[in-house]
Backbone as a ProteinNet text record, in pm:
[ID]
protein_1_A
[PRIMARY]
XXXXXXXXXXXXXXXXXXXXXXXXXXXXXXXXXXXXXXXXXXXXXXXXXXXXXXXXXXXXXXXXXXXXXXXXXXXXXXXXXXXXXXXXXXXXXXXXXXXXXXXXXXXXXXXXXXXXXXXXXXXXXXXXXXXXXXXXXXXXXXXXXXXXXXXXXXXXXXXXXXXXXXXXXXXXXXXXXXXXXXXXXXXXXXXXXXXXXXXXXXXXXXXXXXXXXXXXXXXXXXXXXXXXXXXXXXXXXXXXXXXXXX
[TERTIARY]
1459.7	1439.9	1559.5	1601.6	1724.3	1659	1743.2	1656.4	1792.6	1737.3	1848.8	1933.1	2009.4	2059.2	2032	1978.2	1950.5	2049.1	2052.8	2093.5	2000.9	2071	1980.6	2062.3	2036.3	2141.7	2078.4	2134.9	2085.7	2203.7	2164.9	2270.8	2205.9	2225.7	2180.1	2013.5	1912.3	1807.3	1706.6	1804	1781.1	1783.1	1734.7	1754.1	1655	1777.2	1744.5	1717.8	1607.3	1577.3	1548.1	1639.7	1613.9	1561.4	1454.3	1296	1311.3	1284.4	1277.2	1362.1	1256.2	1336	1316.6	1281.2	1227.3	1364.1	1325	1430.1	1395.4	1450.2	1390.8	1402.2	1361.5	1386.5	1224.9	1129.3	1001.9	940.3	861	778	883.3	894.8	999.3	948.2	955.7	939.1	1034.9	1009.5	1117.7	1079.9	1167.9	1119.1	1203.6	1136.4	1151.7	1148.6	1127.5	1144.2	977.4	940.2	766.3	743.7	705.6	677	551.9	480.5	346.1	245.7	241.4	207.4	13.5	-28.7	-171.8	-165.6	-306.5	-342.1	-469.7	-425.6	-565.8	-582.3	-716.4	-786.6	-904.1	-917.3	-1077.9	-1086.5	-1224.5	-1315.1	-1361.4	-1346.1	-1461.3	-1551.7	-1668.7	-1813.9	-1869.6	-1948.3	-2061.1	-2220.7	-2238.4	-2392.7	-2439.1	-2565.7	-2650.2	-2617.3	-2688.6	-2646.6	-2535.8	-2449.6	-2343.6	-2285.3	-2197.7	-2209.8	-2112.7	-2190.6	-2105.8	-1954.3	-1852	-1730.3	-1722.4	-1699.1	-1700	-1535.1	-1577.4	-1436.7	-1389.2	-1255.1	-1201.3	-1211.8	-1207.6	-1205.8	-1089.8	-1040.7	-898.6	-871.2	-826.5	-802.4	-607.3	-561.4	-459.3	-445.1	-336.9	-349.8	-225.9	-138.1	-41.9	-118.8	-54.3	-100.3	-173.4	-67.5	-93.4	-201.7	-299.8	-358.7	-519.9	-536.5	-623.1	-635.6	-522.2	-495.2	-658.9	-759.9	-853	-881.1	-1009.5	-1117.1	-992.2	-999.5	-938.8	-1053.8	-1053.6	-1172.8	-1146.9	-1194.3	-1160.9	-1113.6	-1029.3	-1019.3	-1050.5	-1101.8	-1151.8	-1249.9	-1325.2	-1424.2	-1437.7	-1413.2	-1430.9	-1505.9	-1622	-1672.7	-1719.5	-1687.1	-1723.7	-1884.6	-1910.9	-2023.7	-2099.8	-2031.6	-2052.3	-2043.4	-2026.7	-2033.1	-1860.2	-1768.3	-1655.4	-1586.5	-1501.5	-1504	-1304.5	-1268.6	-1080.6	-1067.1	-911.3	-830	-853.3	-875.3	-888.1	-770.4	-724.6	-627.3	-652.6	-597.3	-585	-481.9	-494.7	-341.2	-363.4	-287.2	-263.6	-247	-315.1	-283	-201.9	-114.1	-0.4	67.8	130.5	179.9	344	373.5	553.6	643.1	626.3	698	631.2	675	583.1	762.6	652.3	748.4	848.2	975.9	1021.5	970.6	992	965.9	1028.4	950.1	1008.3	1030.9	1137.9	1209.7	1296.3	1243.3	1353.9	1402.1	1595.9	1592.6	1652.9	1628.8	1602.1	1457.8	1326	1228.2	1218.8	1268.3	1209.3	1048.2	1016.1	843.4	838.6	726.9	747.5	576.2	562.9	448.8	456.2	416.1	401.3	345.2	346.8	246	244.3	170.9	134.6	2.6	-24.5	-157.9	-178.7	-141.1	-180.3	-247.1	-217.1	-279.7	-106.6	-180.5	-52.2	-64.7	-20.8	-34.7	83.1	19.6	-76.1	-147.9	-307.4	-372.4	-334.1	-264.8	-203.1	-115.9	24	104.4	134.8	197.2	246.6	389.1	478.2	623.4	670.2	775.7	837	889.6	867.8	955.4	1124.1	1150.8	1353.4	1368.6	1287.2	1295.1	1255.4	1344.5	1310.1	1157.7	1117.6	1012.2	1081.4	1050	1100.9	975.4	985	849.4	901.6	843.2	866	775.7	814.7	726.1	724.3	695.2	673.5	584.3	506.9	455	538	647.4	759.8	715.9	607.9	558.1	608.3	566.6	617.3	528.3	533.4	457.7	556.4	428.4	515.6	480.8	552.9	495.1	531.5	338.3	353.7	338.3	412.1	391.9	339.7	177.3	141.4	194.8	303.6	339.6	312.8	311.9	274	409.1	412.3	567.8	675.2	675	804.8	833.1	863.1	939.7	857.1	774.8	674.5	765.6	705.2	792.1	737.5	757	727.7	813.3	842	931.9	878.7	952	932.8	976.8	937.7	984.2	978	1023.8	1019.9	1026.8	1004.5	1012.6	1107.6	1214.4	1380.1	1363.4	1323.3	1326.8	1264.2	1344.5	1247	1231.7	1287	1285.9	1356.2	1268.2	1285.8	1285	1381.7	1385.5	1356.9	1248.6	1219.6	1213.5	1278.8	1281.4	1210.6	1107.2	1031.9	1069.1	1095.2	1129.7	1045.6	902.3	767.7	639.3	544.4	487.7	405.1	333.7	193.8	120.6	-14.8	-37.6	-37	31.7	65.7	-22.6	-86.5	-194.5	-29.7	-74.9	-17.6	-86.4	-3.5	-96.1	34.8	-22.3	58.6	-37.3	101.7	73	26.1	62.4	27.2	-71.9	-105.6	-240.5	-312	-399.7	-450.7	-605.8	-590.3	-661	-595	-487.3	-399.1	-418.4	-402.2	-395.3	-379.9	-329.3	-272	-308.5	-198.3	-142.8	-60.9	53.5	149.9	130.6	111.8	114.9	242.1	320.3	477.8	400.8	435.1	413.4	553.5	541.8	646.6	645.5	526.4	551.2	546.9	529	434.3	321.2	257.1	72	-8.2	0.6	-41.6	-96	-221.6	-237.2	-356.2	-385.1	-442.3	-503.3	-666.7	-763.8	-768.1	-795.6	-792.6	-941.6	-983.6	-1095.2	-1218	-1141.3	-1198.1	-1221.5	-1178.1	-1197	-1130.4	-1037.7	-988.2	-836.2	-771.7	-662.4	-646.3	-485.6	-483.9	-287.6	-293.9	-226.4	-145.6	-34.5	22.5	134.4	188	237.6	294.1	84.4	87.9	153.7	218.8	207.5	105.1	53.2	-40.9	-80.3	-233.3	-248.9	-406.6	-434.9	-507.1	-508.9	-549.4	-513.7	-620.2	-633.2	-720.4	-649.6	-755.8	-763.9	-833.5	-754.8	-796.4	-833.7	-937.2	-919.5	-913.5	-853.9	-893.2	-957.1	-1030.6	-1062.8	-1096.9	-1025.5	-955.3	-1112.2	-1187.1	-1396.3	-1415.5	-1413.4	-1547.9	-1458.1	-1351.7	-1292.6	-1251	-1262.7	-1200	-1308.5	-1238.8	-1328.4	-1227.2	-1249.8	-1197.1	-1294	-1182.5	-1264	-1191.2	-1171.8	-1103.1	-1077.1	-975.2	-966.4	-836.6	-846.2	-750.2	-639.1	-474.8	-463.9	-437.5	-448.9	-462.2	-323.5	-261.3	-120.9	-167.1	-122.6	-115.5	-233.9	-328.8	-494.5	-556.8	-668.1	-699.7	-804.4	-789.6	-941.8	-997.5	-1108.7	-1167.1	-1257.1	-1203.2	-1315.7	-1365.9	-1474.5	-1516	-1571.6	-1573.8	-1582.9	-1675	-1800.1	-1928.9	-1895.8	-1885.8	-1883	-2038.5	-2064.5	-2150.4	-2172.3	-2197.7	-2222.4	-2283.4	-2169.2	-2242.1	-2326.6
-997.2	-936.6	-968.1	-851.2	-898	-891.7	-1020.3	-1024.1	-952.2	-898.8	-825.6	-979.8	-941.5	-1050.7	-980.5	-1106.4	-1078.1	-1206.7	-1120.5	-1207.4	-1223.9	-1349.9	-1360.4	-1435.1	-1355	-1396.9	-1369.7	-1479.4	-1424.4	-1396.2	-1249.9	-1233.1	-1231.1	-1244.5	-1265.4	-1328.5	-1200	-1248	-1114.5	-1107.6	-994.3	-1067.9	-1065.2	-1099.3	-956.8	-959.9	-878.6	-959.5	-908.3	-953.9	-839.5	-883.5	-809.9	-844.3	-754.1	-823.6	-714.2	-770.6	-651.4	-767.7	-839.4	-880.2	-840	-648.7	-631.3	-452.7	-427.2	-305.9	-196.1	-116.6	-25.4	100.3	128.5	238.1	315.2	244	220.7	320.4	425.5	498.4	595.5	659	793.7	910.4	920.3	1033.5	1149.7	1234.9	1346.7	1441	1489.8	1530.7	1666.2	1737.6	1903.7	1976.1	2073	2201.4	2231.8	2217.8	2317.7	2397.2	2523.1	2649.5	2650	2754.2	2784.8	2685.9	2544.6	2418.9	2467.2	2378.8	2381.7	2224.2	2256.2	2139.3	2024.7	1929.4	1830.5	1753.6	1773.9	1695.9	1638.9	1496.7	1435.8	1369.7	1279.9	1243.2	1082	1001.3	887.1	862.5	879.6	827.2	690.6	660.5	569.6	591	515.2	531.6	396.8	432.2	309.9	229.2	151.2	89.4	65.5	88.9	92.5	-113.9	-181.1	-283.8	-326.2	-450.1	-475.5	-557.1	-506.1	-552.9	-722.5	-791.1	-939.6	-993	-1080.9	-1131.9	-1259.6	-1273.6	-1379.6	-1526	-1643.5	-1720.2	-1811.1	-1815	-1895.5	-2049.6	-2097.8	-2242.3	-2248.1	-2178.3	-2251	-2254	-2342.9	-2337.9	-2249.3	-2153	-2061.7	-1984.3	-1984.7	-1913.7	-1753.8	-1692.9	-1542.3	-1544.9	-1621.5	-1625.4	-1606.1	-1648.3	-1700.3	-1550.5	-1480.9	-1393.9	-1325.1	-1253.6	-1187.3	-1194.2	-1184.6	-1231	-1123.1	-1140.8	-1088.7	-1009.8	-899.4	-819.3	-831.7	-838.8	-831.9	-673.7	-685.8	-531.4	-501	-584.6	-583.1	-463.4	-443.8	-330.7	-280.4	-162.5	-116.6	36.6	67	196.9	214.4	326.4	426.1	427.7	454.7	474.4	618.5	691	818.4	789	668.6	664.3	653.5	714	699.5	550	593.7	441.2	433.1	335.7	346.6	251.6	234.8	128.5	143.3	295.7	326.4	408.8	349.7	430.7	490.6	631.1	775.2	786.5	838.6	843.6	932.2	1055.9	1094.8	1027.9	1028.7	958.1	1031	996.1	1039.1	1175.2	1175.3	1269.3	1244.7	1326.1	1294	1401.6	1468	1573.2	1608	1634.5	1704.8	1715.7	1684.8	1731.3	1546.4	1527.5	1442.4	1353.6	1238.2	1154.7	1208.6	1155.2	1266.2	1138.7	1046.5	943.9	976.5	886.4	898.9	809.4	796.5	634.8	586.1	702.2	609.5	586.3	568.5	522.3	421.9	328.9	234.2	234.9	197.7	185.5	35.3	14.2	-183.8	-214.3	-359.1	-389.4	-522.2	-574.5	-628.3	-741.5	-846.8	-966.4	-1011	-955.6	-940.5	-935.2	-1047.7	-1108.9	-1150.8	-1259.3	-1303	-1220.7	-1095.9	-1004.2	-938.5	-922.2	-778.7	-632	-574.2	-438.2	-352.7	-225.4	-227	-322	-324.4	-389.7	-352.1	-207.8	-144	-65.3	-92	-23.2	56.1	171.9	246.2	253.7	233.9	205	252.9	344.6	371.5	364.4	311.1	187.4	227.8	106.4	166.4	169.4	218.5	234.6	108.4	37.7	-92.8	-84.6	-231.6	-251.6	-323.6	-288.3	-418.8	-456.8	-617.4	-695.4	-778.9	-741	-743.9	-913.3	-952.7	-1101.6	-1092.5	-999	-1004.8	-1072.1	-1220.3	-1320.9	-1379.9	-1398.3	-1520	-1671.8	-1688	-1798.9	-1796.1	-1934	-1950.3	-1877.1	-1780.4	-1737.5	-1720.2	-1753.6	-1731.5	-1597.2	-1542.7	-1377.1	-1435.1	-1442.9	-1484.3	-1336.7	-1287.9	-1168.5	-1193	-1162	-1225.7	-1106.3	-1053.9	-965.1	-1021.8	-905.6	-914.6	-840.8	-705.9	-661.5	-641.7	-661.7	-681.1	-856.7	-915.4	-1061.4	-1067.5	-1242.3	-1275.6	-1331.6	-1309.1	-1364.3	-1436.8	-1599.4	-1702.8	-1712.8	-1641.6	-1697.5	-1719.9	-1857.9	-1843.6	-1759.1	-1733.4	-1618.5	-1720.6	-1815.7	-1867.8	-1752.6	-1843.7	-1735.2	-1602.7	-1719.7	-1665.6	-1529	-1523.7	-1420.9	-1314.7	-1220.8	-1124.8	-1015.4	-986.1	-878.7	-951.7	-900.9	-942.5	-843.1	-778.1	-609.5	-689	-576.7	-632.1	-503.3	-503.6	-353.4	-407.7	-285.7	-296.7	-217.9	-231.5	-141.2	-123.5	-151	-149.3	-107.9	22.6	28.1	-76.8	-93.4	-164.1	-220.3	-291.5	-306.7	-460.7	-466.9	-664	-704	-801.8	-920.6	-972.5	-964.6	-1050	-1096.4	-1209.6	-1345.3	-1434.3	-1542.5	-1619.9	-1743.8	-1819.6	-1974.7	-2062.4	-2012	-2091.8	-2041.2	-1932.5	-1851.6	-1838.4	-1898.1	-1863.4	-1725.7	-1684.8	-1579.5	-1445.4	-1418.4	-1336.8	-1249.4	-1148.5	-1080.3	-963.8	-904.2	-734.5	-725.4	-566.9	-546.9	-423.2	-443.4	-345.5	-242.7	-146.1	-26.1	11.3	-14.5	45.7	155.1	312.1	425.7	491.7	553.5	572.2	747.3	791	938.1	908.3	1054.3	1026.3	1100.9	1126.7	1181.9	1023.9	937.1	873	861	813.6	782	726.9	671.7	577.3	613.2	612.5	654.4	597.9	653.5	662.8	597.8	645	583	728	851.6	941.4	963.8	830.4	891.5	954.1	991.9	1138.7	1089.8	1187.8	1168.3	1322.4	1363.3	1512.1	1462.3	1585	1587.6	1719.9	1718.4	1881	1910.2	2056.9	2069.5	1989.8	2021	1930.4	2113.4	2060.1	2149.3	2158.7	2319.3	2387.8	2311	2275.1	2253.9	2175	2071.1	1978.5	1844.9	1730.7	1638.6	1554.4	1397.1	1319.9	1180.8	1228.6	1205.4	1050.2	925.8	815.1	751.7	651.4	607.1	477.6	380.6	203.2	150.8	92.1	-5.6	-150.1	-261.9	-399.6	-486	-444.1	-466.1	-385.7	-269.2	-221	-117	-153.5	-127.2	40	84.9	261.8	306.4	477	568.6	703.7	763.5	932.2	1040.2	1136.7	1296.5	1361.8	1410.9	1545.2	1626.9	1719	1836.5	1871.3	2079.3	2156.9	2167	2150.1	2191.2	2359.3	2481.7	2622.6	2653.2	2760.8	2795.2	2844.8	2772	2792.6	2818.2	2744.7	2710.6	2543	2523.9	2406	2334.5	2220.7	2222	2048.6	2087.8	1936.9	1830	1693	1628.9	1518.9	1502.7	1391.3	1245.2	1123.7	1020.6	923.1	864.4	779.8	661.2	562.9	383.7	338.5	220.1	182.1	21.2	-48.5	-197.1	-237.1	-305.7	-361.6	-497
-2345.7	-2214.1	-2125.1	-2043.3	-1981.8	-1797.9	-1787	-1606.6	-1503.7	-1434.1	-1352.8	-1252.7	-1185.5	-1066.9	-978.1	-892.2	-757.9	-662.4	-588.9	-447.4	-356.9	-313.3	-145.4	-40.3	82.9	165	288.7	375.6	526.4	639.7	701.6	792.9	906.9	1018.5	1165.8	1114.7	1127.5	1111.3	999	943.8	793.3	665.1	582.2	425.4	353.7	286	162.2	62.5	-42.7	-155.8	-294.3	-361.7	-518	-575.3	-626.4	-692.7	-814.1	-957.9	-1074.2	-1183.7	-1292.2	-1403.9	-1542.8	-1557.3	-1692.7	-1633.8	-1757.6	-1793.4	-1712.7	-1650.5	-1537.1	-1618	-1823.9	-1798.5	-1831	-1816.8	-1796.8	-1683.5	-1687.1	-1552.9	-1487.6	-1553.8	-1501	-1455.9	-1330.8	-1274	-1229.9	-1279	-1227.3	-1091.7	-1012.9	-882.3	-909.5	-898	-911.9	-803.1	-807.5	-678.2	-703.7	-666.3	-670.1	-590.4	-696.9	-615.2	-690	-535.1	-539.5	-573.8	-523.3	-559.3	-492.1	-567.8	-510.5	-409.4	-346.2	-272.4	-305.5	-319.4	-330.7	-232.5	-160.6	-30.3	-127.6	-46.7	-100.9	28.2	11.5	126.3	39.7	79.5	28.9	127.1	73	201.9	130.9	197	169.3	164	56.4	39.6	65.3	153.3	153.3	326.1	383.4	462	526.4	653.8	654.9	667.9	629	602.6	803.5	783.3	902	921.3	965.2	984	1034.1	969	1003	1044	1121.5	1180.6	1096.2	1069.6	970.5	1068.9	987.6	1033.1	1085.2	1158	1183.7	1217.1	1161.6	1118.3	1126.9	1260	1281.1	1509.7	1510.5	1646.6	1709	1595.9	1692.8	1780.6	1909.9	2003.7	1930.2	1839.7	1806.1	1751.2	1689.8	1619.5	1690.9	1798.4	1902.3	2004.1	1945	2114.9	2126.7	2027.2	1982.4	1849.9	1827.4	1748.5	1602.6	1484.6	1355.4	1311.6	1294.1	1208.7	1048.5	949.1	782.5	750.3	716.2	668.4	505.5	465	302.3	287.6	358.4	369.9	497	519.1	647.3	662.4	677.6	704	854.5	836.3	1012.9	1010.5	1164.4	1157.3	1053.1	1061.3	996.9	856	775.7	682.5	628.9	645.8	568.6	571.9	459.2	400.3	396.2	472.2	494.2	390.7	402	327	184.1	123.3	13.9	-47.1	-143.1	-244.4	-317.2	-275.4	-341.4	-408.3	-572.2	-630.8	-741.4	-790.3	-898.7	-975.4	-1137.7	-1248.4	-1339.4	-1415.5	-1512.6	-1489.2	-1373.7	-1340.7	-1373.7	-1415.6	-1460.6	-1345.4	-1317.9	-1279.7	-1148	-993.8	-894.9	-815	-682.4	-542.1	-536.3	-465.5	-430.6	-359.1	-345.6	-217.4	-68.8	-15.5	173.3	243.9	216.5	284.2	369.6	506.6	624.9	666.2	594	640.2	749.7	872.2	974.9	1016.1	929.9	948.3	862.9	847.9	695.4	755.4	613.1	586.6	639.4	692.8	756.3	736.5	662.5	660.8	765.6	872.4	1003.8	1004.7	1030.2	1059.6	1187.4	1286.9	1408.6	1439.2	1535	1541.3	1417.5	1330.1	1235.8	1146.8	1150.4	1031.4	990.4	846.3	822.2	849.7	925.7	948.5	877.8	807.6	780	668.4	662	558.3	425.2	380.9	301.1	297	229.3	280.8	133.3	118.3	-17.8	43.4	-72.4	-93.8	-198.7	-229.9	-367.4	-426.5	-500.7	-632.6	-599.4	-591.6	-543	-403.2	-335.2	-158.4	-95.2	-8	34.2	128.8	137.3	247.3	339.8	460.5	586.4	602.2	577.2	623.6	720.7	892.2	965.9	1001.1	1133.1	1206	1351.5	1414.3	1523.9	1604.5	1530.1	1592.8	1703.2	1577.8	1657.2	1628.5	1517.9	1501	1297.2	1216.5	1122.2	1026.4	979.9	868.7	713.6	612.5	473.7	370.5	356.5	248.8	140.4	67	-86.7	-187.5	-222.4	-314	-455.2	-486.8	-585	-699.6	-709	-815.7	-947.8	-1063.3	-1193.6	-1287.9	-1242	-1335.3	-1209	-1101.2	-1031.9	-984.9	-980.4	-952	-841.7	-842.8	-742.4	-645.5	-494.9	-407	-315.3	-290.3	-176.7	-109	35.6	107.7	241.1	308.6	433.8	537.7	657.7	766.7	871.9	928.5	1077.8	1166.1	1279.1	1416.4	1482.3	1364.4	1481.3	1382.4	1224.3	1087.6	1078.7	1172.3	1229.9	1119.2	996.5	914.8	779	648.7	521.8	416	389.7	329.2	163.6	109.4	-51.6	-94.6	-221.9	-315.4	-429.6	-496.2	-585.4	-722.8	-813.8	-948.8	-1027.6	-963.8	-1074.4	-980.4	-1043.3	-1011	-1013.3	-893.9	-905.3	-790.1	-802.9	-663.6	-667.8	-561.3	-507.1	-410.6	-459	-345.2	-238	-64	-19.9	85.5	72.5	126.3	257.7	320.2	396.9	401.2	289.6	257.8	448.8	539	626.9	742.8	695.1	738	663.5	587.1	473.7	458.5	627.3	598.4	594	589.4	631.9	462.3	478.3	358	348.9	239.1	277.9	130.1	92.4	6.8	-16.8	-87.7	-99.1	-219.6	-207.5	-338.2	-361.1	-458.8	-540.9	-599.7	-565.6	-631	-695.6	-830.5	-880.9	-861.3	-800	-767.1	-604.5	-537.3	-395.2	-381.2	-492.2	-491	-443.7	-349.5	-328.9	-176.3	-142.8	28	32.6	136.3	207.8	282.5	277.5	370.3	489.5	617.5	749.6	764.4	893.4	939.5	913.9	883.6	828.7	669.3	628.4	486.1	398.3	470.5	395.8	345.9	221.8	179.2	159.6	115	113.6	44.9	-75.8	-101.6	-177.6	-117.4	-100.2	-181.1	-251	-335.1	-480.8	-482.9	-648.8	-727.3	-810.2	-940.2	-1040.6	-1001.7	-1085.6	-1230.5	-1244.6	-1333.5	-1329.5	-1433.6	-1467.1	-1416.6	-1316.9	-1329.4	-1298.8	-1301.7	-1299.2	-1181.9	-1069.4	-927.8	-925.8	-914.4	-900.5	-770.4	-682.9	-582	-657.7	-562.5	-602.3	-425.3	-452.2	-310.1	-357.9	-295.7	-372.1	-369.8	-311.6	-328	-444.5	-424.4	-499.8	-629.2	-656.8	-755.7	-765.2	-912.4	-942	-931.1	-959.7	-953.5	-975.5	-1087.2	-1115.2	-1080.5	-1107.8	-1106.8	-1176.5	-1230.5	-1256.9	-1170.7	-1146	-1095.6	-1089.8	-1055.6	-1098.4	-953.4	-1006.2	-865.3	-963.6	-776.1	-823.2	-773.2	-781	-760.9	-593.5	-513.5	-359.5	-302.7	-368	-339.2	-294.5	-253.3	-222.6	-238.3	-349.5	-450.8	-408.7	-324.5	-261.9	-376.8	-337.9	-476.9	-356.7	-392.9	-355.8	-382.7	-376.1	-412.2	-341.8	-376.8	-318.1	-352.9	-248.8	-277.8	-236.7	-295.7	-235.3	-286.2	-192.3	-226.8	-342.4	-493.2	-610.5	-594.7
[MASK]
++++++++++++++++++++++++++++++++++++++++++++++++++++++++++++++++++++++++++++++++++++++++++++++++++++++++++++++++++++++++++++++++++++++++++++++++++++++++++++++++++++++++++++++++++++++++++++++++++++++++++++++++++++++++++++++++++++++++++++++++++++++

């Protein structure tokens, strides 16, 4: 196995980090022109009782931490039943539309108010993350990765941004060794048929190429769930998906 080199370096209050020690020629996606693409929208609801949102417990004395009560974002449903912080993703798709990167927007996952915002972020393998600290207090991003290079680093106050590139799909537990309720997680997608339910539930995804495919959600509680379905040539084919407390 050959491990790539990485550097690490700090300039003002930036560090970059190169994360990836297996062969990148693994999960290839090709990005095409799609014409006459169909559309896939879904919905996740809930069945059964709607559960109640509980507040985390905090066991440190930074001011940020104290400012207002922490809600859990591990499970979160609306009153109406829909169910957020759920990942929507095409399965084995080789070929669709490009990634729609703007890089004067980098993607940023946040640790403000002692939470990470967002609770989930999607990133595409190769395209950096800025993991931002706008506490101003000492927090540490533990990246519990599995096929991209795990990462413990500290962020003090002054360390306001920590850019990490991913070369592997997958989904990463993250955590902060000195918050220990703090918790997120990052999705590396190697297409962009991927998204993240709202407080509506809903995901929607546009100029798939015509065909057959098998429509995955994950939620980091209550686990998978498929469907099948067709996208139609410049049509729009809804699936839907029921969670409910195991």
């Amino acid at each position: 196995m050959r491990k790539s080199m990485c550097s690490f370096g700090v300039v003002a209050v930036v560090v970059s980090v190169c994360l990836g020690a297996r062969s990148a020629g693994a999960e290839k996606y090709e990005a095409i022109e799609v014409k006459d693409g169909g559309t896939i929208t879904g919905i996740v609801r809930w069945e059964g009782e709607i559960p109640k949102r509980h507040k985390l417990k905090v066991s440190s004395a930074d001011e940020p931490c104290h400012a207002k009560p922490i809600p859990n974002d591990d499970l979160v449903v609306s009153k109406d039943a829909k169910v957020g912080w759920v990942v929507a993703y095409i399965k084995k798709i080789d070929q669709g539309k490009p990634f729609d990167i703007d890089p004067d927007k980098p993607i940023t996952l946040d640790q403000k108010g002692c939470r990470f915002r967002p609770h989930i972020v999607v990133v595409p393998k190769g395209q950096p993350l800025r993991i931002l600290n706008s506490d101003g207090v000492l927090h540490n991003v533990h990246l519990h990765a599995k096929k991209n290079e795990p990462l413990n680093r500290s962020m003090p106050g002054k360390l306001k941004e920590l850019d990490v590139t991913f070369d592997y799909a997958e989904r990463i537990r993250v955590g902060c060794d000195v918050h220990n309720w703090m918790a997120g997680w990052i999705v590396v997608a190697k297409h962009p048929y991927y998204a993240v339910t709202g407080k509506d539930g809903a995901f929607r995804f546009d100029d798939v190429p015509a065909g057959n495919y098998t429509v995955e959600i994950w939620h980091e509680k209550l686990g998978k769930q498929q469907a099948q379905v067709t996208a139609t040539p410049g049509g729009e084919t809804t699936v839907e998906f029921v969670l409910k407390q195991k």
